[in-house]
Backbone as CSV, one residue per row, in Angstrom:
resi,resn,N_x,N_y,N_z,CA_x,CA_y,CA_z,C_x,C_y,C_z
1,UNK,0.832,-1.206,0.000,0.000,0.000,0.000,0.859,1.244,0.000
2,UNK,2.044,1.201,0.400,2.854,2.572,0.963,3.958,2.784,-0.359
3,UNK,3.893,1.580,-1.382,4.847,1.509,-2.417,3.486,2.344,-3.353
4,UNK,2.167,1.998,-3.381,1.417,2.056,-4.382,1.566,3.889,-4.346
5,UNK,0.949,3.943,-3.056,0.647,5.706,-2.554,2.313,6.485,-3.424
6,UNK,2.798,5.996,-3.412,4.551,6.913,-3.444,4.383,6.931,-4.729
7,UNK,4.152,5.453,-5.672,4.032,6.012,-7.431,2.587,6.736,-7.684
8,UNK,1.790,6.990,-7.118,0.652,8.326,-7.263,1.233,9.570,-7.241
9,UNK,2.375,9.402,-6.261,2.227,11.157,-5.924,3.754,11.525,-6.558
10,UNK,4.285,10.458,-7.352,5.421,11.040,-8.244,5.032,11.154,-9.546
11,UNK,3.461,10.380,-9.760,3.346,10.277,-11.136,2.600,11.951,-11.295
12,UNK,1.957,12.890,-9.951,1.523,13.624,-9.776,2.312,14.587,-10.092
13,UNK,3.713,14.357,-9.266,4.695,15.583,-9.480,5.687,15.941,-10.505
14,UNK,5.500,14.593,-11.393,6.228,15.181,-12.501,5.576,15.594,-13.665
15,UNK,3.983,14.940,-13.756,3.184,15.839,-14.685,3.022,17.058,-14.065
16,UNK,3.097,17.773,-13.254,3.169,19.039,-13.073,4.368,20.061,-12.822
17,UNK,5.334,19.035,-13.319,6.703,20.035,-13.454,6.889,19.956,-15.026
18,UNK,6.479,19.063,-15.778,6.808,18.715,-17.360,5.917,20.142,-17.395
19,UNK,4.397,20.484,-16.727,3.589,21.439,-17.373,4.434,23.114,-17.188
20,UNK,5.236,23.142,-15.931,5.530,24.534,-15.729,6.992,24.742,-16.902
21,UNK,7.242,23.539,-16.823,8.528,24.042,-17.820,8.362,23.977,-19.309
22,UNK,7.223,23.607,-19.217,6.599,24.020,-21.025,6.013,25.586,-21.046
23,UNK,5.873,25.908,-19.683,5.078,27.482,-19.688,6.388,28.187,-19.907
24,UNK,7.594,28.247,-18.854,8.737,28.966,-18.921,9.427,28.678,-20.011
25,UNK,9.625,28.008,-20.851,10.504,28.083,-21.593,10.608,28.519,-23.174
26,UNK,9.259,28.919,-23.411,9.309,29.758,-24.445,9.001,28.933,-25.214
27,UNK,9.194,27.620,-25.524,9.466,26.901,-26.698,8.442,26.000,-26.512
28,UNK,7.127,24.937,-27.880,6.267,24.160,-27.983,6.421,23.619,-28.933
29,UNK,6.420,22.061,-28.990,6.985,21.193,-30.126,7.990,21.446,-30.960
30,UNK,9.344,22.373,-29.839,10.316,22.659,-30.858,10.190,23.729,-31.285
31,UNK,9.473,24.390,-31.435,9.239,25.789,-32.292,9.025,27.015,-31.295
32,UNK,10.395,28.247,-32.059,10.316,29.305,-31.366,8.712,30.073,-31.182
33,UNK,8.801,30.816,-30.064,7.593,31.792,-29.763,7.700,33.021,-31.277
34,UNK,6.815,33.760,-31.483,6.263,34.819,-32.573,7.291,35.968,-31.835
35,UNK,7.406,35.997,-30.503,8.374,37.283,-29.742,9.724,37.256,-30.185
36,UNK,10.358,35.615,-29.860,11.504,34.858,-29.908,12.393,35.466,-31.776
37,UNK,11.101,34.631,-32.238,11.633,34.861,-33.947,12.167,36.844,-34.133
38,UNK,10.673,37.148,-33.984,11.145,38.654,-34.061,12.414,39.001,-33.991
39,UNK,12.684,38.530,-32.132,13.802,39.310,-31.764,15.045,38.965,-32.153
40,UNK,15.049,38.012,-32.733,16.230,37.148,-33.659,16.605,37.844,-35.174
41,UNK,14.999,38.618,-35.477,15.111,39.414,-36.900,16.037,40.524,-36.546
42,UNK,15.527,41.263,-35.406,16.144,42.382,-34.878,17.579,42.090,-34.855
43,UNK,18.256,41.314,-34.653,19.804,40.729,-34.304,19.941,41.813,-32.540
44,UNK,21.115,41.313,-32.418,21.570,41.306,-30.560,21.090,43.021,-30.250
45,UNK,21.554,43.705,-31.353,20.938,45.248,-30.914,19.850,45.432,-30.334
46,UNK,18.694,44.828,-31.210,17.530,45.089,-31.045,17.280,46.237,-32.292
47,UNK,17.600,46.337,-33.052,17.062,47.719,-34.076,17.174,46.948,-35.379
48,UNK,16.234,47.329,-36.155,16.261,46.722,-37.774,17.320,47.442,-38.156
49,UNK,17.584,46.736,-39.710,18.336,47.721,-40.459,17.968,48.975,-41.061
50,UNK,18.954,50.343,-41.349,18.326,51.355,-42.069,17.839,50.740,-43.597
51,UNK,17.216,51.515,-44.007,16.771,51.529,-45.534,17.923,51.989,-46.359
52,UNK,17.872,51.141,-47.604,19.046,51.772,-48.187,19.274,53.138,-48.998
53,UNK,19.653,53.893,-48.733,20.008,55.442,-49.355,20.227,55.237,-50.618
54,UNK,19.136,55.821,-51.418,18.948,56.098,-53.104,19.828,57.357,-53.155
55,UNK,20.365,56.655,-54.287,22.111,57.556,-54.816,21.169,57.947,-56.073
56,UNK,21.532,59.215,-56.699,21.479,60.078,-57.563,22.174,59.040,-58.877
57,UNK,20.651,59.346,-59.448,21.399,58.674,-60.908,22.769,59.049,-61.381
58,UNK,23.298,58.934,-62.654,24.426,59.646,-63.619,24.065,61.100,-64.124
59,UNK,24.703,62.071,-63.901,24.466,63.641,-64.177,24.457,63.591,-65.608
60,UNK,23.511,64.495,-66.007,23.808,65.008,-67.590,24.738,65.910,-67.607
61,UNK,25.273,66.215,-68.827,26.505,67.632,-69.053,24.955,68.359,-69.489
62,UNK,25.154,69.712,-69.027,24.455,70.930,-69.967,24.324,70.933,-71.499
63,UNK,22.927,70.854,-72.119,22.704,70.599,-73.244,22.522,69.668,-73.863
64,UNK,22.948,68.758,-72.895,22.518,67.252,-73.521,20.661,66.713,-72.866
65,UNK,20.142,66.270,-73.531,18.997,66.068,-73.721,18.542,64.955,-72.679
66,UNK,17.796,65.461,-71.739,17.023,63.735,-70.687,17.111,62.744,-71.738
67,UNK,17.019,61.252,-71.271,16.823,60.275,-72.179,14.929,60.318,-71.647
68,UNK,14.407,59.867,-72.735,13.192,59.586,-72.702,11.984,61.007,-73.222
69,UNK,10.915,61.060,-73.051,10.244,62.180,-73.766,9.260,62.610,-72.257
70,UNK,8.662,63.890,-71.858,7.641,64.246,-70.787,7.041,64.856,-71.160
71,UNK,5.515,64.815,-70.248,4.282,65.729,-70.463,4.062,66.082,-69.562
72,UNK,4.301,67.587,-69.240,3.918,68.395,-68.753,2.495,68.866,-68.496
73,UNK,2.052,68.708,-67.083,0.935,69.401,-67.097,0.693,70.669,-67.448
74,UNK,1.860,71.645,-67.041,1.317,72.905,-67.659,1.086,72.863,-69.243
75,UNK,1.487,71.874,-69.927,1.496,72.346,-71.132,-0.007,71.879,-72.106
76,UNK,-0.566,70.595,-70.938,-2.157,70.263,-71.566,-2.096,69.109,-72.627
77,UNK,-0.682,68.074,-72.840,-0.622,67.975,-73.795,0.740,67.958,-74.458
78,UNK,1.212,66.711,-75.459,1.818,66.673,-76.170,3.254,66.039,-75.210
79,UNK,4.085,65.463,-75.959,5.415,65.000,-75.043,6.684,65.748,-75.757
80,UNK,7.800,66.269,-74.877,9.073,66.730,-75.154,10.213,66.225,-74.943
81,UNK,11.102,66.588,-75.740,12.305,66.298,-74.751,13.138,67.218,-74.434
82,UNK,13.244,66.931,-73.440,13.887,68.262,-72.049,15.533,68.438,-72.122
83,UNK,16.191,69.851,-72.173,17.580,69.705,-71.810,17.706,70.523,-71.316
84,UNK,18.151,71.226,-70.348,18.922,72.021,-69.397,20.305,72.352,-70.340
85,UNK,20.033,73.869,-70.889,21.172,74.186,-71.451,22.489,75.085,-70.305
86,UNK,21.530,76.123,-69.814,22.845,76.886,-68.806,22.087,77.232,-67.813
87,UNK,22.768,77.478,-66.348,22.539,78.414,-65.620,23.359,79.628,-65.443
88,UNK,22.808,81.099,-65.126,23.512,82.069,-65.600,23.489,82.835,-63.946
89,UNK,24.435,82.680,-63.113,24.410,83.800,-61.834,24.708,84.813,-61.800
90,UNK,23.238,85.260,-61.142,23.386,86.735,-61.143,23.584,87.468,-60.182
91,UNK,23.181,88.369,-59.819,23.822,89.534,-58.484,22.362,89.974,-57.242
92,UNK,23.173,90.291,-56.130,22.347,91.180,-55.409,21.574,92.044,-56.157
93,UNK,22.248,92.746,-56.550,22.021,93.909,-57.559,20.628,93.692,-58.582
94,UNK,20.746,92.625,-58.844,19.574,92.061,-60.336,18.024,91.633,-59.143
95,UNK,18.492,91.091,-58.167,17.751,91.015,-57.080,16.795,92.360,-56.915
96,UNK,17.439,93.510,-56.658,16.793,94.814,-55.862,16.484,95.408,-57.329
97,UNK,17.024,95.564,-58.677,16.430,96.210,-59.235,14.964,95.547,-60.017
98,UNK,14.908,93.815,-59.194,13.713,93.190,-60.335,12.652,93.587,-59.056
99,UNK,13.114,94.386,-57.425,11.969,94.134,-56.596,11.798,92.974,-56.029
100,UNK,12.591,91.639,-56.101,12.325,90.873,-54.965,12.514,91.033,-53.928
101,UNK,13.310,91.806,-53.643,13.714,91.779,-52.259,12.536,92.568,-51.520
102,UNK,12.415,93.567,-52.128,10.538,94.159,-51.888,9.769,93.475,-51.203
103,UNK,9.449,92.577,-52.632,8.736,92.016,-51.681,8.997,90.649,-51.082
104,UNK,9.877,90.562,-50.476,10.563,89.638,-49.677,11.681,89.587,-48.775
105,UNK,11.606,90.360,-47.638,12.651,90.329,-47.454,14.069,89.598,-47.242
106,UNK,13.371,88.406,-46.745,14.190,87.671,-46.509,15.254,86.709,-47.406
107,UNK,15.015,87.382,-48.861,16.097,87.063,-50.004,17.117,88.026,-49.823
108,UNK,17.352,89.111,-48.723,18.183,89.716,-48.886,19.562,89.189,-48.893
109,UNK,20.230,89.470,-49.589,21.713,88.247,-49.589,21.944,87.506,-50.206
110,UNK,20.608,86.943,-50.724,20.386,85.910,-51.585,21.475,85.865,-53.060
111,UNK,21.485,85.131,-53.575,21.787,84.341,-55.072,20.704,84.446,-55.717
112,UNK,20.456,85.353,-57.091,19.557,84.901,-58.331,20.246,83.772,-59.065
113,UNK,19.489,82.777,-59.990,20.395,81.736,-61.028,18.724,82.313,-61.889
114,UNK,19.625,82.355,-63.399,18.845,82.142,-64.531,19.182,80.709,-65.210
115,UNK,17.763,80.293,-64.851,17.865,78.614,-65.560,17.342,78.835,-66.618
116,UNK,18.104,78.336,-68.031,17.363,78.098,-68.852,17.238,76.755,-69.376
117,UNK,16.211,76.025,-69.794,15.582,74.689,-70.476,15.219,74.913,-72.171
118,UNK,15.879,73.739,-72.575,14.760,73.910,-73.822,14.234,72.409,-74.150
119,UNK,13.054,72.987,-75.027,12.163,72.352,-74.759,11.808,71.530,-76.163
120,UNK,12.105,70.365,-76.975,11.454,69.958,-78.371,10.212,69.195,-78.278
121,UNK,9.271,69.629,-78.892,7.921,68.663,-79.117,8.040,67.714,-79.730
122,UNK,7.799,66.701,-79.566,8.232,65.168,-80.083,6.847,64.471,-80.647
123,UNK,6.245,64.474,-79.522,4.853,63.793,-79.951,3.821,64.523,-79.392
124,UNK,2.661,64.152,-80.178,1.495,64.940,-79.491,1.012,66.178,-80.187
125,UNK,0.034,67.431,-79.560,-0.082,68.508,-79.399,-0.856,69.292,-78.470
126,UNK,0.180,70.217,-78.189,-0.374,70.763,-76.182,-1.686,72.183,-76.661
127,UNK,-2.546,71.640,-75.872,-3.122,73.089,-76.009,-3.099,73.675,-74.982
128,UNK,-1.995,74.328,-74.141,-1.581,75.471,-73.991,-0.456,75.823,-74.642
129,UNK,-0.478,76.636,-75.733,0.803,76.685,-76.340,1.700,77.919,-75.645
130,UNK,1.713,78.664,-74.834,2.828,79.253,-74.193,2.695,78.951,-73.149
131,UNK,2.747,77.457,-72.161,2.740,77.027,-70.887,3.954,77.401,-70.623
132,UNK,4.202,77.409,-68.936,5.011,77.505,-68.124,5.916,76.219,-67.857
133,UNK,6.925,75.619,-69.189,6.939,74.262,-68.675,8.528,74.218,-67.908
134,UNK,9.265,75.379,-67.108,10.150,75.430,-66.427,9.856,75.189,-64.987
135,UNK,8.020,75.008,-64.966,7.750,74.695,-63.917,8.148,73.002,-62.953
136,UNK,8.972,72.557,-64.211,9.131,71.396,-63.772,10.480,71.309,-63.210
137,UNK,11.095,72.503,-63.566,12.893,72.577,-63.004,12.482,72.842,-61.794
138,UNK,13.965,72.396,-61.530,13.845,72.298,-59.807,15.703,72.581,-59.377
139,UNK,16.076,73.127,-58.590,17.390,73.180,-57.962,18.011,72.567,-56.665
140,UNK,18.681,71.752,-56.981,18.712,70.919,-55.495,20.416,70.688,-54.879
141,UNK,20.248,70.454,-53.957,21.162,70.496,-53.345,22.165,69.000,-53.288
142,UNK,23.265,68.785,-52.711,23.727,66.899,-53.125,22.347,66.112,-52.271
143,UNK,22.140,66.171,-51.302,20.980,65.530,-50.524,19.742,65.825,-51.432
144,UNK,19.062,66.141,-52.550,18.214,66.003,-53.338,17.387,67.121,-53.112
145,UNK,17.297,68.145,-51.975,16.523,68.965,-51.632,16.897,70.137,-51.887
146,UNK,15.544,71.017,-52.454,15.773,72.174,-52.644,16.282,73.446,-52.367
147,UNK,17.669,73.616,-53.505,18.328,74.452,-52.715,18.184,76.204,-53.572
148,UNK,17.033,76.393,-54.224,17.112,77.723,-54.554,15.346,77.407,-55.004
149,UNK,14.579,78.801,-54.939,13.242,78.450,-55.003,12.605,79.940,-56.138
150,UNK,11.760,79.234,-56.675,11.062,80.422,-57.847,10.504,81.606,-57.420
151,UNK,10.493,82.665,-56.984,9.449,83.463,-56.671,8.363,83.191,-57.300
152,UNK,7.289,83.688,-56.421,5.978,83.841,-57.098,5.702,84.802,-58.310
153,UNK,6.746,85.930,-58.675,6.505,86.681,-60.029,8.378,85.880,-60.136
154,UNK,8.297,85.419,-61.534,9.843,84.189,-61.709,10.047,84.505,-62.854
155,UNK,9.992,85.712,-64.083,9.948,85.643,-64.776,11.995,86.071,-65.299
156,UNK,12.229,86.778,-64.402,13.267,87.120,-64.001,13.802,88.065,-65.639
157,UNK,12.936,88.715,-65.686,13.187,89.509,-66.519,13.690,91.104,-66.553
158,UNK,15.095,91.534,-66.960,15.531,92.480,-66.762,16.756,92.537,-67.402
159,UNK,17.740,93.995,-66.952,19.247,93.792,-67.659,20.047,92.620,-67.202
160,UNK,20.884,91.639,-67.692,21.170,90.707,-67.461,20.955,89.508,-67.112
161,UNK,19.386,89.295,-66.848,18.946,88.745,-66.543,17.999,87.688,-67.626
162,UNK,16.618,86.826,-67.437,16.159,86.229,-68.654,15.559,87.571,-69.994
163,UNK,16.038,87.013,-71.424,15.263,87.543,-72.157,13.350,87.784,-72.101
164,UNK,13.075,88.715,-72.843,11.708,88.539,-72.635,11.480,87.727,-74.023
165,UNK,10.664,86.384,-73.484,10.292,85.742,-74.676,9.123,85.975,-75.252
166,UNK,9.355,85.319,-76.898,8.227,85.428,-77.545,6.765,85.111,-77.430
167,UNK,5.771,85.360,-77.536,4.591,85.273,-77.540,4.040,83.623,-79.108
168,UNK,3.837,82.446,-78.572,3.868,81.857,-79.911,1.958,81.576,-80.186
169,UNK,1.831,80.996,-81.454,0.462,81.223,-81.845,0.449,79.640,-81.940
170,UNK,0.744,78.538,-81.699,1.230,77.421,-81.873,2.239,76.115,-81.741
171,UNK,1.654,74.888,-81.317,3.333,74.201,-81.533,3.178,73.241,-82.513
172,UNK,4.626,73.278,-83.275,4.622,72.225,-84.179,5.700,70.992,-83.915
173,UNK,5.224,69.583,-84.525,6.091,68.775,-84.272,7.807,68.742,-84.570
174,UNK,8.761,68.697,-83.787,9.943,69.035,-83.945,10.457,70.621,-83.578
175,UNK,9.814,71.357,-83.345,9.980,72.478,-82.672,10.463,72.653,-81.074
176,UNK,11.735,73.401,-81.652,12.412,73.669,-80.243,12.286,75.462,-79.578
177,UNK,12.171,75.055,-78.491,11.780,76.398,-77.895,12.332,76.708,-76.563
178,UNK,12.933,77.769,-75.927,13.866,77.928,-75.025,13.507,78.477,-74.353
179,UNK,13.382,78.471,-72.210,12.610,79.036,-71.668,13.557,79.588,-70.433
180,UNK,13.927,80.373,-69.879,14.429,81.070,-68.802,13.822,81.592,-67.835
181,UNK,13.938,80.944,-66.628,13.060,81.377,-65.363,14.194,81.891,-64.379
182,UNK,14.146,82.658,-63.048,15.097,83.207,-62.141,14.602,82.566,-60.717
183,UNK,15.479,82.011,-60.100,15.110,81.212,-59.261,16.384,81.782,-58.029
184,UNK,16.221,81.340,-56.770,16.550,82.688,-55.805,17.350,81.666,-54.449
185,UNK,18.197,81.695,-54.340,19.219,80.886,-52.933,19.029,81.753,-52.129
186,UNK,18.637,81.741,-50.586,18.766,82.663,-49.518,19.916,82.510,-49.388
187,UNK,20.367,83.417,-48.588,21.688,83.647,-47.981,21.540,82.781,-46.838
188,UNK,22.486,81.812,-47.415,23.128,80.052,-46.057,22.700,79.144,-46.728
189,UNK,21.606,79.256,-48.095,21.541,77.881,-48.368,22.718,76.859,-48.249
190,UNK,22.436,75.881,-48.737,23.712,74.999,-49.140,23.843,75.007,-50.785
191,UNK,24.820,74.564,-50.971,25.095,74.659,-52.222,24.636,74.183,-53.577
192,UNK,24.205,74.370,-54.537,23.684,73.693,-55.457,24.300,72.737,-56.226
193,UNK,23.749,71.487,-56.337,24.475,70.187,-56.702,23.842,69.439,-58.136
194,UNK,22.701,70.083,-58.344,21.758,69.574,-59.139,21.243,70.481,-59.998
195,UNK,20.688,70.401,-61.387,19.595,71.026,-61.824,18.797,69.870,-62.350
196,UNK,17.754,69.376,-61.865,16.794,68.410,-61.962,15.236,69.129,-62.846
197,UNK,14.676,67.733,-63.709,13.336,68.438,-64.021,12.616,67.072,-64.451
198,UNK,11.519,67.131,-63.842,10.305,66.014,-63.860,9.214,66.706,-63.374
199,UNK,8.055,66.242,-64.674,6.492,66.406,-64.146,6.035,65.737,-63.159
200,UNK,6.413,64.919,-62.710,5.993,64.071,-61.146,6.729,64.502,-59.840
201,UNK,7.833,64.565,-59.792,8.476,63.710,-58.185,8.167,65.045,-57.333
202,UNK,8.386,64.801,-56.356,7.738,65.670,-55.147,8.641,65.405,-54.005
203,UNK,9.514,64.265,-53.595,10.194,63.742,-52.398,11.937,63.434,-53.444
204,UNK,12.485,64.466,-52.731,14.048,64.130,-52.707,14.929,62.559,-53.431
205,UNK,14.081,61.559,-52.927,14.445,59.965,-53.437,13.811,60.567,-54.812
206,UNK,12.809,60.989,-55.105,11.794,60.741,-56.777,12.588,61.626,-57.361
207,UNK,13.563,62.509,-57.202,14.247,63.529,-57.537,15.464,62.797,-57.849
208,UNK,16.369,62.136,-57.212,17.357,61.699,-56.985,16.947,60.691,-58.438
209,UNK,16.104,59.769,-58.705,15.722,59.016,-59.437,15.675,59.440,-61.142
210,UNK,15.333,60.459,-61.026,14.977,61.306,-62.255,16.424,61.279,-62.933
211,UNK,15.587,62.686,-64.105,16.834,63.245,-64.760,16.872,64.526,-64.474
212,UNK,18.327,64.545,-64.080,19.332,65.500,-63.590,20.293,66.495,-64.163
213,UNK,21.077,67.879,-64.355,22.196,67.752,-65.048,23.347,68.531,-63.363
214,UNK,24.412,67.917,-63.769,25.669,68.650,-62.862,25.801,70.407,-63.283
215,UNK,25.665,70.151,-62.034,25.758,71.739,-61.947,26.867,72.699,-61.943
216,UNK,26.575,73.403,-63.218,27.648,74.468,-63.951,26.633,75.848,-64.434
217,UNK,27.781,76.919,-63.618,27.213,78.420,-63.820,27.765,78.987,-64.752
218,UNK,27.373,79.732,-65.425,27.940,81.104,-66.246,28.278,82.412,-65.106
């Protein structure tokens, strides 16, 4: 009777130690916990990896033509192909006599650049035929972000500054046409690394992605 009682109460105590050390130990039929795996993704730090940093395509030289053709919303129509011929820097001076600084003060100090683009119609036909399609240039800095910005009057027209262009009644296929806007660095930007132009991108990476040219002043 005293042999029987003793295998009851061991057969008692080790099904209830097999149960606590299946609770503590993390592990069921072999297989890590959903916490376990995670923290194994994480490695010993505990932190994922960064994302990898999108590098700036290959620069164009000035005058050489984007590969591929764009449509511009301002233009309503029709596809081009885009080249960034020069940028032309200009002065304090071109600043106060166009009135930006007027009305702005805080360009005082600033850098004008005259960008000019030109523009060939390839396919299509835009009906706006004197759109604004420099609206797609952009000036950026090596980090992809904008390092000189358009005023709201950008026409940058004056002595030394953009020509006043023609007024056209039309576009025809194969027609090239050249557009100069004045675009404005505060005083501390950082430096300009880029002259970029796309009808889409909006975020620094979509910029970086695009087409670009290395940046060279007159």
């Amino acid at each position: 009777m005293h042999r029987r009682r003793s295998k009851v109460l061991y057969g008692i105590l080790t099904a209830a130690l097999g149960i606590a050390l299946t609770a503590c130990g993390g592990k069921e039929g072999g297989k890590e916990s959903p916490a376990s795996q995670e923290a194994a993704a994480k490695g010993e730090s505990g932190k994922r990896s960064p994302a990898a940093k999108v590098e700036w395509t290959p620069a164009l030289t000035m005058g050489q033509p984007a590969p591929g053709l764009f449509e511009s919303g301002a233009s309503g129509g029709g596809k081009f192909q885009v080249a960034a011929t020069k940028v032309v820097k200009g002065t304090e001076k071109q600043l106060k006599e166009g009135h930006y600084i007027d009305a702005d003060r805080t360009l005082e100090g600033g850098t004008p650049y005259f960008v000019y683009v030109t523009y060939t119609l390839k396919e299509g036909k835009p009906s706006v035929v004197n759109s604004d399609l420099n609206s797609g240039a952009v000036i950026l800095d090596e980090n992809g972000e904008k390092a000189a910005e358009r005023p709201v009057v950008h026409s940058g027209f004056g002595e030394g500054g953009c020509p006043v262009g023609p007024v056209y009644m039309s576009w025809d296929i194969g027609e090239s046409r050249t557009q100069c806007s004045i675009y404005i660095a505060k005083m501390g930007a950082k430096q300009p690394a880029r002259l970029a132009w796309s009808a889409t991108a909006t975020t620094a990476d979509e910029f970086k992605k695009g087409a670009s040219w290395a940046w060279v002043t007159q």
